[in-house]
C-alpha positions as CSV (number, residue, x, y, z in Angstrom):
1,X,2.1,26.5,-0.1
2,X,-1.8,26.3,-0.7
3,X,-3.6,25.1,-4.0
4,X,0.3,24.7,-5.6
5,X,-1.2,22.2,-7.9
6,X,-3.6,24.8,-9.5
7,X,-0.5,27.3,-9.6
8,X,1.5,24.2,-11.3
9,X,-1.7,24.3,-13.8
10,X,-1.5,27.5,-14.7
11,X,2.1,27.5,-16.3
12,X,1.2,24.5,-18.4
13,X,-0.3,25.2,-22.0
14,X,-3.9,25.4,-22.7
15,X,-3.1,22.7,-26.1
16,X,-1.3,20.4,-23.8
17,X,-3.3,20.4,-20.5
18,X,-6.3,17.8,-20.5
19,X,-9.1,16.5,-18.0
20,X,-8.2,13.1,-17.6
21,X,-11.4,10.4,-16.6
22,X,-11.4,8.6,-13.6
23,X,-11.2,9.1,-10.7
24,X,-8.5,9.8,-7.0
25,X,-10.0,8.7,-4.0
26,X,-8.9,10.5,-1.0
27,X,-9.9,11.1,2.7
28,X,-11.8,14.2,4.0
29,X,-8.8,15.3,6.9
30,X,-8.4,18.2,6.1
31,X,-11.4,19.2,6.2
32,X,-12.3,17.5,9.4
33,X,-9.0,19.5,10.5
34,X,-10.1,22.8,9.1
35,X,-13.4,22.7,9.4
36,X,-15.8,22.8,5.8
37,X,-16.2,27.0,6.4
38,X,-12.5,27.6,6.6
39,X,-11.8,25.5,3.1
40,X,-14.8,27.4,1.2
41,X,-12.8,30.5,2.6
42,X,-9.8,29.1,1.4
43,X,-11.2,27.8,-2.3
44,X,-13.4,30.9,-2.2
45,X,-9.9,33.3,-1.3
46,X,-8.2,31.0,-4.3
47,X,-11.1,31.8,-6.7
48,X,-10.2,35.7,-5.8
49,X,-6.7,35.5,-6.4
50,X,-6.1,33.4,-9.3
51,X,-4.1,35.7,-11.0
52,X,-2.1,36.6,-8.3
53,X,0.9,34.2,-8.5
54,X,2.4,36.0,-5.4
55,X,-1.0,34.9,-3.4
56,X,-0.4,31.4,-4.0
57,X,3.3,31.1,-2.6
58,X,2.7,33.3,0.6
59,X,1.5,31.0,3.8
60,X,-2.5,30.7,3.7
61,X,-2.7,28.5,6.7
62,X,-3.2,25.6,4.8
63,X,-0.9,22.9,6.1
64,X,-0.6,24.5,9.9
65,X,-2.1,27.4,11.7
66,X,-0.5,30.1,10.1
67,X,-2.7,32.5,8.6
């Protein structure tokens, strides 16, 4: 429900996962939603839990107000 990418990450293996170059544009709406405090919370809370596979498929608020 939050960061399910990095979770996705995680299960892939260290000889087969690579940094690609380049670059993905995107727009800033979520954090003009949030707020820049509340997603340092949020990558900051992700940073915390990163082994915590449970964390990462509980609600964190991310895509509503849930929290």
């Amino acid at each position: 429900m939050f960061a399910e990418d990095y979770l996705l990450s995680k299960g892939v293996a260290r000889q087969r996962f690579r940094i690609v170059r380049g670059r993905v544009l995107t727009t800033n709406r979520r954090f003009q939603k949030l707020g820049h405090w509340r997603m340092i919370w949020m990558f900051f809370k992700t940073m915390v839990h990163t082994w915590d596979e449970e964390y990462f498929l509980e609600d964190q608020g991310y895509w509503g107000e849930a929290g």
